[in-house]
LUMDOTOR-107255 format. One record per residue (C-alpha): residue number from 1; residue in one letter; x, y, z. Coordinates in steps of 0.05 Angstrom, whole numbers, padded with zeros to 5 digits. Example, Ala and Ser with C-alpha at 12.3 -4.5 7.8 and 13.67 -1.06 7.14 Angstrom:
% residues 2
(1, 'a', (00246, -00090, 00156)) (2, 's', (00273, -00021, 00143)) 
***
This chain:
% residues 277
(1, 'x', (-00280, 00283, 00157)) (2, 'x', (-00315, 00330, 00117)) (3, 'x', (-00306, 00343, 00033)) (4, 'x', (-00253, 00277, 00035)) (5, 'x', (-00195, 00329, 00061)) (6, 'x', (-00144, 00319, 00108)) (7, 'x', (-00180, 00331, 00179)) (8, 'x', (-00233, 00300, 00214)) (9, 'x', (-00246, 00243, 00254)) (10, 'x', (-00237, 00172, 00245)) (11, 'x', (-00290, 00124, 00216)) (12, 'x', (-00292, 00053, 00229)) (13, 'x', (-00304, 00002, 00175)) (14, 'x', (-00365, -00042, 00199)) (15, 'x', (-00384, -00103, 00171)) (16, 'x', (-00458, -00114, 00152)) (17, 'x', (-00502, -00170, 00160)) (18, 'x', (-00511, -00183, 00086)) (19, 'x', (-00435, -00190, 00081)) (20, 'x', (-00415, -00129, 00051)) (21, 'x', (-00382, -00062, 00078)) (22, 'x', (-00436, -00014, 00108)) (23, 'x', (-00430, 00046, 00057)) (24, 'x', (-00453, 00094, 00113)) (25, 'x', (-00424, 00156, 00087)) (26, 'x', (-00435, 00179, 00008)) (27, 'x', (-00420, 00156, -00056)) (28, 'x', (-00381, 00211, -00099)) (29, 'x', (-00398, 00206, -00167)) (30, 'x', (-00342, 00235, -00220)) (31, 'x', (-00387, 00239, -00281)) (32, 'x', (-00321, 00255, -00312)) (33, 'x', (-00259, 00293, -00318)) (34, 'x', (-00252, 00325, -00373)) (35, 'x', (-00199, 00372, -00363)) (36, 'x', (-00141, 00303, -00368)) (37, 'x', (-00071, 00339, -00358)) (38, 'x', (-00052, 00381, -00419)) (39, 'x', (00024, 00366, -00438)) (40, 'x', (00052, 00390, -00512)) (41, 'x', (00023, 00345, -00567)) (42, 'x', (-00040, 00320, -00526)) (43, 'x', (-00100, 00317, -00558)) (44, 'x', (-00117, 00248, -00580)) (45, 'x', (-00187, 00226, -00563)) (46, 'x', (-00207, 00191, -00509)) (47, 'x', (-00267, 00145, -00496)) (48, 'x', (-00327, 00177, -00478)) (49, 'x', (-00322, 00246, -00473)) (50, 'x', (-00266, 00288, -00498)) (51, 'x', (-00190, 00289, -00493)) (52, 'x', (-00137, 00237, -00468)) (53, 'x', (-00078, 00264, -00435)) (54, 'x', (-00008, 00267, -00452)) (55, 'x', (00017, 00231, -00393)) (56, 'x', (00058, 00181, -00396)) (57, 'x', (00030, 00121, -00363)) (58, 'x', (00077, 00099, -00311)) (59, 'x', (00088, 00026, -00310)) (60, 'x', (00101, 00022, -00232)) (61, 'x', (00051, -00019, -00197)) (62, 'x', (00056, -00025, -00128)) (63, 'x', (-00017, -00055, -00121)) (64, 'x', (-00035, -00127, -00118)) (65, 'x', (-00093, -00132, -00168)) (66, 'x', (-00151, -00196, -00152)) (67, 'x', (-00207, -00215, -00201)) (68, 'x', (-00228, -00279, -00157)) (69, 'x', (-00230, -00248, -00086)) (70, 'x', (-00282, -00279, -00036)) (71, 'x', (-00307, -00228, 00016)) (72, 'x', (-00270, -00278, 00080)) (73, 'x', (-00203, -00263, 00041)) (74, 'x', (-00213, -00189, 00027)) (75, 'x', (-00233, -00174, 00105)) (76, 'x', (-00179, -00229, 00123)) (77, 'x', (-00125, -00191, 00072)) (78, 'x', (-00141, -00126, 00051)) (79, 'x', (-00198, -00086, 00090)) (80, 'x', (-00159, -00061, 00149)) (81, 'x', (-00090, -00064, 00123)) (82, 'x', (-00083, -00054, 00053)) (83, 'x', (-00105, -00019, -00016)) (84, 'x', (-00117, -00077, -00075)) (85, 'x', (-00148, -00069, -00142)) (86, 'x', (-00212, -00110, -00154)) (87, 'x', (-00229, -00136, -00226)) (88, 'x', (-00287, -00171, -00257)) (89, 'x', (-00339, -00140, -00195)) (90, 'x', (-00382, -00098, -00229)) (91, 'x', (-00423, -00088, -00302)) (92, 'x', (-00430, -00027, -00313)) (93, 'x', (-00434, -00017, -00390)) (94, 'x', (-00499, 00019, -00392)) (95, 'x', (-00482, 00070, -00345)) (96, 'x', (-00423, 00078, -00386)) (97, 'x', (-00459, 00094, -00451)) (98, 'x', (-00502, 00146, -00409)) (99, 'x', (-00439, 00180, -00387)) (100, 'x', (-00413, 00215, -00457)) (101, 'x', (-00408, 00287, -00460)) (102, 'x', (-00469, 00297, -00504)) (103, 'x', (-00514, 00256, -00460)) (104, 'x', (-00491, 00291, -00396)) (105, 'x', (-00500, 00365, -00432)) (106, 'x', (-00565, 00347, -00455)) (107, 'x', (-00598, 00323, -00384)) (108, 'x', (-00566, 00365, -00333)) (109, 'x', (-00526, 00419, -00368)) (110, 'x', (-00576, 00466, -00342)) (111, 'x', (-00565, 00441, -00268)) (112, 'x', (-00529, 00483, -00221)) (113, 'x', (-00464, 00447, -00181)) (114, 'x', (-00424, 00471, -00132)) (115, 'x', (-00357, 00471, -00148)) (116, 'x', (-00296, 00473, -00094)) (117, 'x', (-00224, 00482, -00090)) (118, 'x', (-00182, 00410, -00089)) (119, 'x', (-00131, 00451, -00039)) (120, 'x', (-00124, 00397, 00014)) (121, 'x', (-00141, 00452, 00059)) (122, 'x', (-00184, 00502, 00031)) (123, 'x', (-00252, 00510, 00027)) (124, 'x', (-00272, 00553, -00019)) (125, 'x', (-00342, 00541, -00061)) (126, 'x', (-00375, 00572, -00126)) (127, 'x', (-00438, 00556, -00158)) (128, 'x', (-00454, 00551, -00227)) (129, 'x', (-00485, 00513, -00291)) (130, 'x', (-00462, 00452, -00304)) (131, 'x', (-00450, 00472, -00381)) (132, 'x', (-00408, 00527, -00359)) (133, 'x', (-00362, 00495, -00329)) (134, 'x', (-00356, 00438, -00376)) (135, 'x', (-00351, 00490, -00436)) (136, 'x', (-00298, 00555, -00401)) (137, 'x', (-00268, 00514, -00352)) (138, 'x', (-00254, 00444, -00361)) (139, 'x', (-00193, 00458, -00405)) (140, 'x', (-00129, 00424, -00405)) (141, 'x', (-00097, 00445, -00346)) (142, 'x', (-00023, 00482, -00350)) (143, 'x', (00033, 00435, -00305)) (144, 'x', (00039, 00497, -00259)) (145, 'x', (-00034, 00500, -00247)) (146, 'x', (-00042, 00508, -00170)) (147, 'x', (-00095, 00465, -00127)) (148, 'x', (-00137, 00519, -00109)) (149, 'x', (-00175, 00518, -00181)) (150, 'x', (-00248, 00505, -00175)) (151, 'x', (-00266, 00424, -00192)) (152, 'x', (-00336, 00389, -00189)) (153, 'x', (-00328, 00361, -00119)) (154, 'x', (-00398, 00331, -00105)) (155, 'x', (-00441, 00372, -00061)) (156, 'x', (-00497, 00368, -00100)) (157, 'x', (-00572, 00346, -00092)) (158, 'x', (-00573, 00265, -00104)) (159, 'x', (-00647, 00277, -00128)) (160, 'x', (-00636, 00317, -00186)) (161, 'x', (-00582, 00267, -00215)) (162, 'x', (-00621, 00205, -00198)) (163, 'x', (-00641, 00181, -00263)) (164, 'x', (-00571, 00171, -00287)) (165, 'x', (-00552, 00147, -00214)) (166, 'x', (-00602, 00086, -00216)) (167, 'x', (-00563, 00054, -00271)) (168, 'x', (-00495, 00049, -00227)) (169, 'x', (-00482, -00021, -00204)) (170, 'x', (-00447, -00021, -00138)) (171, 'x', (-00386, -00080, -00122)) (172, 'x', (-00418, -00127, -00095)) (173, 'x', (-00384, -00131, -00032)) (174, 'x', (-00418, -00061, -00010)) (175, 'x', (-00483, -00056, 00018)) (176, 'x', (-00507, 00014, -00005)) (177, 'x', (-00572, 00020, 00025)) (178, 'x', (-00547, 00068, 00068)) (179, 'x', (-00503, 00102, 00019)) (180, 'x', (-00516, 00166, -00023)) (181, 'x', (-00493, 00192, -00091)) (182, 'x', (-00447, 00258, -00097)) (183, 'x', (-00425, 00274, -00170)) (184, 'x', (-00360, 00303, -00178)) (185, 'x', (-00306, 00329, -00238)) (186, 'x', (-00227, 00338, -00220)) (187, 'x', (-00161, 00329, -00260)) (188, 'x', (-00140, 00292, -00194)) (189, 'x', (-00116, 00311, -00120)) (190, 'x', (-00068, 00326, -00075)) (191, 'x', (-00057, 00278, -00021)) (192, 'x', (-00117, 00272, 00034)) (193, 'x', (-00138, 00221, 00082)) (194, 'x', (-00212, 00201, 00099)) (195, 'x', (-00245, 00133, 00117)) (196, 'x', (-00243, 00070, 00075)) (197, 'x', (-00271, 00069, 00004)) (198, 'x', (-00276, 00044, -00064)) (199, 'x', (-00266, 00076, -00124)) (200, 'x', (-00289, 00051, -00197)) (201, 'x', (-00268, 00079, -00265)) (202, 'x', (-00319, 00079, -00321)) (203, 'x', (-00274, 00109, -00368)) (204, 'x', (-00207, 00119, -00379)) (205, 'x', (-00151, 00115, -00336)) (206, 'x', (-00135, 00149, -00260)) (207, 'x', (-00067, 00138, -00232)) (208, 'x', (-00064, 00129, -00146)) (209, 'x', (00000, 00141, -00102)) (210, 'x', (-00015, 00113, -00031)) (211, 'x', (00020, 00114, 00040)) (212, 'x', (-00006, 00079, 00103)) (213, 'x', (-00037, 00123, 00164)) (214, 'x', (00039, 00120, 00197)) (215, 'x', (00075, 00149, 00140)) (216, 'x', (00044, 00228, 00114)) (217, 'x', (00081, 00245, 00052)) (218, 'x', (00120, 00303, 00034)) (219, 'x', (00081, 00349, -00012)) (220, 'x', (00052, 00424, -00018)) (221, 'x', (-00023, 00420, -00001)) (222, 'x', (-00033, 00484, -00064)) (223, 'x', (-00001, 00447, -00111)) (224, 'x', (-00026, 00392, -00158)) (225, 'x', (-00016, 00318, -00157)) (226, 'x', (00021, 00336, -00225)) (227, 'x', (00075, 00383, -00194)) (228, 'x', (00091, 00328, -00140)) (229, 'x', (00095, 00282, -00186)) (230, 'x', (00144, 00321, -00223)) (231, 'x', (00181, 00361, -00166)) (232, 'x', (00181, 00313, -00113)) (233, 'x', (00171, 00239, -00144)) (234, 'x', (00231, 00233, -00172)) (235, 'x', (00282, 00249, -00111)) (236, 'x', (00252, 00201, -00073)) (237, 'x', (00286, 00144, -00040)) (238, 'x', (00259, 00073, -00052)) (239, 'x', (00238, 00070, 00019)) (240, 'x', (00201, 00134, 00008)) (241, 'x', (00151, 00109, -00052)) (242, 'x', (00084, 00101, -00050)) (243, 'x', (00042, 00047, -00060)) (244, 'x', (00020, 00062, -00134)) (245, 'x', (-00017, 00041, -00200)) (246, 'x', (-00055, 00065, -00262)) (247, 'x', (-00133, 00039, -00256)) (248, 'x', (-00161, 00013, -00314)) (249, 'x', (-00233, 00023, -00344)) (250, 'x', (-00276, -00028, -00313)) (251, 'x', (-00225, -00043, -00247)) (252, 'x', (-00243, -00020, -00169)) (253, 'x', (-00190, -00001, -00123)) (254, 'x', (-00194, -00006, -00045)) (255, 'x', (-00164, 00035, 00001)) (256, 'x', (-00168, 00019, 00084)) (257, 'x', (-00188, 00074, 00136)) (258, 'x', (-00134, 00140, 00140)) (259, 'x', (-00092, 00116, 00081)) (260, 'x', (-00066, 00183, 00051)) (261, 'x', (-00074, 00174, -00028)) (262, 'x', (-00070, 00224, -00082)) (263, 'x', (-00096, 00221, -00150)) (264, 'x', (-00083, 00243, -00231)) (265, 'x', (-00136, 00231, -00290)) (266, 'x', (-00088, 00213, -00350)) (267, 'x', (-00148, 00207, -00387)) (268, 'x', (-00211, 00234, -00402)) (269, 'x', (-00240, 00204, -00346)) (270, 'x', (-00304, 00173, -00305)) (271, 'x', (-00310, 00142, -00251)) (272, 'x', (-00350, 00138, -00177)) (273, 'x', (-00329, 00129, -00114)) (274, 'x', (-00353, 00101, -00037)) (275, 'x', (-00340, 00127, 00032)) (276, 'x', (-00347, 00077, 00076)) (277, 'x', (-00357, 00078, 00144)) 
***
């Protein structure tokens, strides 16, 4: 399915001979997101790159988290059934350092991305300089800011980004030597089903609602994973809920083919993702 929206066809997860999943499709790289939901007394500093948000970290988790997982018991467990949060997989504390703001500005805020709406089913596209739209239009974003505001989505040249790229250390229960790397900046989005993937945060923290293939949510595809949160989250039954939970800095969360997930940055945040298929 293309841009990670909701439409498209479905991918199979396929095991590799190595032992890993086959990262066939592309990695999407969210340098970072620094436009974290702006709420009335936000502004404390986040790590890395610029402001945490004012969010207030839900304590709900819904999400088995594993830091001694063998690859038997996560296809056995989790690969075709269920999202799980993966800890302890992954070093990544020197492409962390090359992630601040300053570092990014100064080697590619010159470069030209293409930025697109995070409507689940819109597909506008704008280009422009990377410094732009960190400077005019990262800012905090309003509640009532609608979904079809442009974000860094990824569909970008993987050559022109590939000396921060080689630094990235991949879980180790991926094979990416078929995979590429797509850089992208968002507050979050609406929900949206694709095929199975990872996603790791660098920095700061990204909060995921999930439902399996069987069960679509209720929700307005132009309007942000903050307005359902605070529109629609609350009325619903328990039966109703998503699977949710905040990921940490440093954690990797799963998610099986189809699941619909949506997503909200309550930080300052970085972090890179892997369609599998």
């Amino acid at each position: 399915m293309a841009g990670g929206r909701a439409r498209g066809s479905r991918r199979a997860v396929r095991l590799s001979e190595g032992g890993g999943l086959m990262a066939r499709a592309s990695r999407l790289l969210a340098l970072w997101a620094l436009a974290a939901v702006a709420l009335p007394g936000s502004g404390e500093e986040g790590d890395g790159a610029g402001r945490a948000g004012a969010v207030a970290e839900e304590e709900r988790c819904t999400v088995e988290r594993r830091s001694d997982l063998t690859y038997a018991e996560f296809v056995q467990q989790y690969a075709f059934v269920r999202p799980v949060i993966l800890q302890g997989l992954t070093d990544n504390s020197r492409f962390r350092a090359l992630c601040s703001r300053e570092k990014l500005l100064a080697s590619f805020g010159d470069r030209v991305v293409r930025l697109s709406t995070a409507n689940t089913y819109s597909y506008q596209k704008v280009d422009l300089p990377f410094q732009e739209y960190v400077e005019q239009l990262l800012i905090p974003a309003p509640p009532s800011l609608l979904a079809d505001t442009l974000y860094f989505f990824g569909d970008n040249n993987f050559t022109e980004w590939a000396s921060l790229f080689r630094h990235y250390s991949p879980p180790h229960l991926v094979n990416a030597s078929e995979g590429g790397y797509k850089m992208a900046c968002w507050l979050g989005v609406p929900f949206h089903w694709h095929g199975p993937g990872y996603s790791e945060v660098i920095y700061g923290r990204k909060r995921w609602f999930l439902y399996p293939p069987e069960k679509t949510p209720e929700f307005h595809p132009n309007k942000t994973t903050l307005a359902w949160l605070r529109d629609t989250y609350p009325a619903l039954p328990p039966s109703a809920r998503p699977l949710e939970c905040t990921i940490q800095a440093g954690e990797v969360l799963y998610f099986p083919d189809r699941w619909w997930h949506a997503t909200l940055n309550l930080d300052t945040s970085v972090f890179i993702s892997t369609f599998l298929g």
